[in-house]
C-alpha positions in Angstrom: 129.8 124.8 41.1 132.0 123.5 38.0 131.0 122.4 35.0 132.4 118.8 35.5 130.9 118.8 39.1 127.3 120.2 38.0 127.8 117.0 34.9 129.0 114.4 38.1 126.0 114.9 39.9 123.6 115.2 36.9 125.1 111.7 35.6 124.6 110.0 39.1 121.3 111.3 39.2 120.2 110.2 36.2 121.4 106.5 36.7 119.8 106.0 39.7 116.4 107.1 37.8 117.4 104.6 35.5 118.6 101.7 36.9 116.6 98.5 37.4 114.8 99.2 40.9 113.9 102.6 40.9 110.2 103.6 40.0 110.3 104.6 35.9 108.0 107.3 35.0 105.3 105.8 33.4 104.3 104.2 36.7 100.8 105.3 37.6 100.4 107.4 35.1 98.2 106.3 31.8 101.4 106.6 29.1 100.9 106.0 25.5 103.9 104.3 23.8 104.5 107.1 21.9 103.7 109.5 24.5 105.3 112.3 26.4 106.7 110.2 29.4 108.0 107.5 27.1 109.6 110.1 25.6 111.0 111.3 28.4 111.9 107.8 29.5 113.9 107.0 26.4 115.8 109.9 26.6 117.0 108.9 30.5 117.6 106.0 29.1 119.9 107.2 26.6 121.4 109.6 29.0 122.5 106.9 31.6 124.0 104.4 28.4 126.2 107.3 27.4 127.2 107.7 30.6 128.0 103.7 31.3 129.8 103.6 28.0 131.9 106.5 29.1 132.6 104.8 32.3 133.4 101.5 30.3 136.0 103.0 27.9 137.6 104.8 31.2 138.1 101.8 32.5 139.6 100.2 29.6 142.0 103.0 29.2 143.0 102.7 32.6 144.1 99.4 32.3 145.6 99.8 29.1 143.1 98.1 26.5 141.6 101.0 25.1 142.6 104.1 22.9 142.7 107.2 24.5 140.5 108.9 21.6 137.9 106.4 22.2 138.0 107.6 25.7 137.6 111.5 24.7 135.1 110.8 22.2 132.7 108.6 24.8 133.0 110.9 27.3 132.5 114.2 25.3 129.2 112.3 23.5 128.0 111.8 27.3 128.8 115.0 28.4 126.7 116.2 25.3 123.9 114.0 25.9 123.7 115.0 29.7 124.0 119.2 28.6 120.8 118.4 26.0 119.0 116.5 28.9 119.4 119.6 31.4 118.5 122.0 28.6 115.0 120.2 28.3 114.5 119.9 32.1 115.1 123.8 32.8 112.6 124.8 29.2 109.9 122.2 30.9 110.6 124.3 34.4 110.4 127.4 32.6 107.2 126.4 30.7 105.3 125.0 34.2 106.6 128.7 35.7 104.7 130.0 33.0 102.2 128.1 33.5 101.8 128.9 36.3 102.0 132.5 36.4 99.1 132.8 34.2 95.7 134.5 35.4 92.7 132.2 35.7 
């Protein structure tokens, strides 16, 4: 799988966590507004805006209203944004493995 195919479905899978209608993370769970979900909310959050903006500034290029460096630097700030948000998912995967894999 490609780089830009693995950050496609990453993206897509991120904005359907985030839009409107789907279930958020905090829901039956007891989250403190500073706590670890909210946290993790936020950075979804943040994840799917990058993503949106990068979409938006496509478009705009596409029909000729917007610079093509703008373009570049909205999609390379997503793409970071997206790369960071994996990174944390497979350290908390690694860290529940662990977890797991110690003796009681």
């Amino acid at each position: 799988m490609t780089t830009s195919a693995f950050a496609a479905g990453a993206y897509a899978a991120a904005q359907n966590i985030a839009r409107p209608g789907a279930p958020k993370l905090t829901q039956g769970m007891a989250a403190t507004p500073g706590g670890f979900t909210g946290m993790l909310q936020q950075s979804l959050d943040g994840v799917a805006q990058a993503g949106a903006q990068a979409d938006r500034a496509a478009l705009s290029a596409a029909a000729g209203k917007a610079n093509v460096v703008d373009v570049v630097t909205a999609v390379a700030e997503s793409e970071t944004a997206l790369q960071t948000l994996v990174a944390v998912r497979d350290r908390v995967i690694s860290a529940y493995e662990e977890i797991m894999r110690m003796p009681i």
